[in-house]
N, C-alpha and C positions, 0 to 999 in steps of 0.2 A: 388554335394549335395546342396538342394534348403538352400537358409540363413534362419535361424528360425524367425518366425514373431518378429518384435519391440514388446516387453515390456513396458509399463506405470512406471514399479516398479519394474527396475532392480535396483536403487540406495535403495532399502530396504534391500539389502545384505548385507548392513552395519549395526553392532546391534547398533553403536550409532547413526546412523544417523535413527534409527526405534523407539530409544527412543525418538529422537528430533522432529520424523513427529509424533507421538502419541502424544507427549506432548501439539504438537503446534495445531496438529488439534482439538484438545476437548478446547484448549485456546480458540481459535481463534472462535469457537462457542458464546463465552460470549463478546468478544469483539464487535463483529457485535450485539451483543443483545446492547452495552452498547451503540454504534455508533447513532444506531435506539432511544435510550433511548435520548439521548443527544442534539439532534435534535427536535425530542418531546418537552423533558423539556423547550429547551430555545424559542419555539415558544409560548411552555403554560407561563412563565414567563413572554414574553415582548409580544408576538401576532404581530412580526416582524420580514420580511426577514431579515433586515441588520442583527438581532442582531444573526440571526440563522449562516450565514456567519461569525459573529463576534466573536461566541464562538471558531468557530474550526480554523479558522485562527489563536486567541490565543493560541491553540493546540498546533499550525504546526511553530510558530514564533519562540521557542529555538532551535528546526530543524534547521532555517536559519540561527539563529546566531552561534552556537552552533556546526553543525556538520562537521566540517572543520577541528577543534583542535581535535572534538570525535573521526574522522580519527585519523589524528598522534596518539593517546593514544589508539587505538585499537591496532598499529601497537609496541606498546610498551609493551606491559602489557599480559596477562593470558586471553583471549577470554573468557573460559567455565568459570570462576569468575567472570568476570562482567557482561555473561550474567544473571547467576545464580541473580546476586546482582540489575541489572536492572528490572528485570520480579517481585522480591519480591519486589520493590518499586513501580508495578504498580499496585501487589493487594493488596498495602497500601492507593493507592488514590482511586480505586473506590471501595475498603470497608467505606472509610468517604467517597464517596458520598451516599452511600446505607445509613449510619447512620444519615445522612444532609437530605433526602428526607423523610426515615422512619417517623422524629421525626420532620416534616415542618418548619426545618428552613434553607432552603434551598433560596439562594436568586440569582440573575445573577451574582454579583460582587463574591458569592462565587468559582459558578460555573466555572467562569473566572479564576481567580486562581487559582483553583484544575485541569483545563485543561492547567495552563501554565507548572507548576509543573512537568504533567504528558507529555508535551512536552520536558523539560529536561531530561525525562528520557528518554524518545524516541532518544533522539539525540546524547547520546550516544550506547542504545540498536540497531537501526538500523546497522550503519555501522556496529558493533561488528557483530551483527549477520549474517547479508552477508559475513563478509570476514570470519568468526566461517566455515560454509558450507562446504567450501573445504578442511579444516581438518577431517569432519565426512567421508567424501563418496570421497577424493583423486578428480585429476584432470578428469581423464576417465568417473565418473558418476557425474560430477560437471552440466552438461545439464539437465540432468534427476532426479535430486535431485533441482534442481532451481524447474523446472518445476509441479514436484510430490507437491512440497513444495506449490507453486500457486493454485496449484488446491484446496487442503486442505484448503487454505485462501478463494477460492470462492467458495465453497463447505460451508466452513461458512456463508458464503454471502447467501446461500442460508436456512441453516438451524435458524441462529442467528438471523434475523429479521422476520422470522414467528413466531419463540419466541417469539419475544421481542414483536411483534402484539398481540400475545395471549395476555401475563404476561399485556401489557398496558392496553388493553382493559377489560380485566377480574380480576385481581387485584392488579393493577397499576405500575406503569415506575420503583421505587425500586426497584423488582424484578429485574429486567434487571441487576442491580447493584450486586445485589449478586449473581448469574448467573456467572458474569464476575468475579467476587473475588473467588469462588469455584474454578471456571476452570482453574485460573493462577497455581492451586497447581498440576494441571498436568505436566504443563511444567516445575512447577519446580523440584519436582518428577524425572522427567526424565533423566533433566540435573546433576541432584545427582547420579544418575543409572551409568553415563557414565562411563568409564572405557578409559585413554585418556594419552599418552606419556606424560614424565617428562615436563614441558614448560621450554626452554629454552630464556632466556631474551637474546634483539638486542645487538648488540654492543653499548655503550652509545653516544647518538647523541643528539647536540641541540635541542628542537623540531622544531624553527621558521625554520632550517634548514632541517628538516625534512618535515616540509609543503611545504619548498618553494619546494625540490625535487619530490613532487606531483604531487605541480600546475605547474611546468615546462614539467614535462610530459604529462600533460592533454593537455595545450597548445601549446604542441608542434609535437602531434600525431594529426593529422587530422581528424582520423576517432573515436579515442577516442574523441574529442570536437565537432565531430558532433551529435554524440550519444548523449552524455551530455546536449547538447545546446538543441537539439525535445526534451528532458525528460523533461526540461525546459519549453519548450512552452505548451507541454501537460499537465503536471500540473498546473499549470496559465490557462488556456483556456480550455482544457477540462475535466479532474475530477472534478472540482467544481460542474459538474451538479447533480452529487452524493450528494453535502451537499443540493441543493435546493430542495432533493427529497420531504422533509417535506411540503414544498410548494406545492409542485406540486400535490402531495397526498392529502391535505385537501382543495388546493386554485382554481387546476384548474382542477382536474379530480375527485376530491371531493369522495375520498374513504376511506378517513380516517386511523386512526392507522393500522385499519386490513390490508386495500389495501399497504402500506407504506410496510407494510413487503411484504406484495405479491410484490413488484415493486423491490425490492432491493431482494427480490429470485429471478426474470425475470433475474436478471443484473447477477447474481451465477452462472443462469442455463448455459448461454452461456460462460461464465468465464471458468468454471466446464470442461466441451464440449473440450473449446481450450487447455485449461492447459493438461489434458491428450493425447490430438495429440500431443503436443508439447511434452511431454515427451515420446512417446513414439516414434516418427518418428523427435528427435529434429536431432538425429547426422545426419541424411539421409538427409535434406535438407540444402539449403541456407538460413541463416538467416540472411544474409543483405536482400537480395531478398523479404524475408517472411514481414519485419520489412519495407520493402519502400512500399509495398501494406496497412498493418495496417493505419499506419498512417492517411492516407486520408478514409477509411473505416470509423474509428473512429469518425473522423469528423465528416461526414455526418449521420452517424445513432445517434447522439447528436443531429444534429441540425433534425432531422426526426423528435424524440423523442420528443422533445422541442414543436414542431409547432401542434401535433395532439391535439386530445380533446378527445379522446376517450380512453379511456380504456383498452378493447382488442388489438388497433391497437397498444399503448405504449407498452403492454406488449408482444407485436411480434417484437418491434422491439429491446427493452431493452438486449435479447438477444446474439443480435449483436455487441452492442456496450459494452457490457462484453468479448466478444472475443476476439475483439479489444484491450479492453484494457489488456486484462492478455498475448496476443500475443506480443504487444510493449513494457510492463515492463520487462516479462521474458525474451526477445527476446534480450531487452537492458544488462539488468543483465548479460545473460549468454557472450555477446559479450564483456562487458567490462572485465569482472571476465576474457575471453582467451585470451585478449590481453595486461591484466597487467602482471606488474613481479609480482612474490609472496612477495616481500619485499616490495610492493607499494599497494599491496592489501586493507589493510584497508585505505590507504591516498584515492585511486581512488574511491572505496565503500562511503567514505565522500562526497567525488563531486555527487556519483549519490544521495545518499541519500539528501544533498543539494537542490538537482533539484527537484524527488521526491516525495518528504514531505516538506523540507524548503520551498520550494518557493509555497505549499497550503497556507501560508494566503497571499503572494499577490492575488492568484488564487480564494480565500475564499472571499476577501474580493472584487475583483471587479465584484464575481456575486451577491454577496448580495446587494453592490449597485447601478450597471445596473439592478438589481431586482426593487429594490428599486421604481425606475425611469421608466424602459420598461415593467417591470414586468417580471417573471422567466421567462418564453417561449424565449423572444427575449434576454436578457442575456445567456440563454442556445444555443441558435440555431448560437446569433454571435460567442460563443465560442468556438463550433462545426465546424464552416467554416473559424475562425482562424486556428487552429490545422492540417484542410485539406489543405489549402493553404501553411502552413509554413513546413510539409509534402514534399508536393512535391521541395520547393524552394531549401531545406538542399539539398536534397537526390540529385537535380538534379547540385548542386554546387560542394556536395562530391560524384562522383561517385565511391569513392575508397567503402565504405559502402554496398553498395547494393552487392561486391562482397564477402563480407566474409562468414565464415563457421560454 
């Protein structure tokens, strides 16, 4: 009897893990609106790459510091409570930013701090929430709940910043702010829904001792500090070209707010595309294999992207380089999440979130000011050919990688 076609949304079989993809995908709508907002605001503030780079590095900077310890203390504590407690901290900061914008007194230095804030929260709500997953939907649909999960994040990518184009252009970036504060009451809605075993607390453990038994397994698995290390270099080198989109939208393809959303849905559309292959053909293939081709793809449809002028050709190839990326994130996720132990889960989930998100404001901050200096094109296009290059060096040093599953 022939095997029944792969599914996209077999991990929906779970009724909590259907509250958590409901929640998150209508979240995650306002978030990309607030993303698009934030970017705008701080170019209309200072009318400068550095400072546009310099907002969201502040972002991503309690990430680095920050998500290492947020590991151990995921691994200690109640997941569905903090995430519950995290998510209502975040529609605490971008409801004051809607009320800082509404009422013009909105300045950089504010902005700056309500995005470092909103970085500490982050820095513990990531890892929480990665190593949360494999409780809702079990080890079996942990590929296809990653996966399911991506899409819905770039499926926002797709819907949130044609919003956020609209709402800026027709009656102003605010909106975007409340948008995002609305939508956090879905996800949290959901995670109240859940219906979820007794939690049982570790055995009591040090925690310095508990990190160190982490970072001893990170570097001491080879294929787990391979992974870690590309997640590293791709964030530093190529997501940033994400924050300079603002540039590139009004500085060098001059399409302004409307076009910004159309350019960051290009990047959804193909995100969108791969997340649901992956999820639905994830167990059937090699994902070392999958993840040593991303890599250097990625690259180069960065550094493509970067160098055109035009328009139509950015938006064929943005595509691409969305695929790329939701193929290398998920691709990494799912590889680390199958070869930690379950009692390391949220330490190891720190290191990726580390990589990430922590290490966006180095990434943040050296294209804003290679911006700065070459201007965005040549800042985007060397950080593209970084990424490809350092791609192939890992993969070809660790070839244990390209064989896993």
């Amino acid at each position: 009897m022939p095997a029944p076609p792969p599914s996209p949304f077999q991990s929906l079989r779970h009724r909590n893990f259907r509250l958590f993809f409901t929640g998150q995908s209508i979240s995650l709508v306002g978030t990309w609106a607030q993303i698009i907002a934030q970017g705008w605001l701080a170019l209309e503030l200072t009318d400068s790459p550095y400072y546009v780079g310099l907002v969201s590095a502040l972002g991503s900077l309690p990430v680095l510091l920050l998500s290492l310890p947020a590991g151990v203390f995921a691994d200690r504590v109640n997941k569905h409570r903090l995430v519950i407690l995290t998510q209502s901290l975040s529609l605490l900061q971008t409801a004051t930013m809607a009320v800082l914008v509404f009422t013009h007194r909105i300045s950089f230095a504010e902005m700056a701090g309500i995005a470092v804030f909103f970085g500490v929260v982050n820095a513990f709500d990531m890892p929480t929430r990665q190593a949360f997953m494999v409780e809702l939907v079990g080890k079996e649909d942990l590929v296809n709940a990653i996966a399911l999960n991506s899409s819905a994040f770039n499926a926002a990518r797709v819907v949130g910043p044609s919003i956020a184009g609209v709402l800026i252009g027709a009656v102003g970036l605010g909106w975007c702010y409340v948008v995002d504060a609305v939508s956090y009451l879905a996800v949290i809605v959901g995670l109240l829904m859940m219906r979820l075993p007794r939690f049982e607390p570790p055995p009591p453990s040090h925690p310095w001792a508990q990190f160190r038994e982490g970072a001893v397994f990170v570097w001491r698995d080879r294929r787990v500090l391979a992974l870690v290390a590309m997640m590293a270099v791709v964030s530093v080198f190529g997501f940033p070209y994400l924050v300079m989109m603002p540039v590139f939208a009004r500085d060098v393809l001059r399409v302004g707010a409307t076009g910004l959303g159309v350019l960051m849905a290009a990047v959804g559309v193909g995100a969108v595309a791969a997340a649901l292959g992956l999820a639905a053909y994830g167990p059937r293939i090699r994902k070392g294999r999958l993840l040593l081709w991303t890599g250097p793809i990625l690259g180069l449809a960065i550094a493509a992207f970067a160098v055109t002028p035009w328009f139509p050709v950015a938006l064929a190839i943005l595509p691409l380089s969305g695929g790329a990326i939701i193929l290398n994130t998920a691709v990494t996720n799912t590889l680390l999440q199958t070869i930690v132990p379950d009692a390391l889960r949220g330490r190891v989930m720190g290191f990726y979130t580390l990589m990430f998100t922590g290490m966006a404001p180095l990434g943040a901050y050296q294209m804003g000011w290679v911006a700065e200096r070459l201007g965005a094109p040549a800042a985007a296009a060397i950080g593209g050919l970084v990424c490809s290059a350092a791609a192939l060096i890992v993969w070809r040093r660790v070839p244990e990688v390209p064989l896993l599953r």
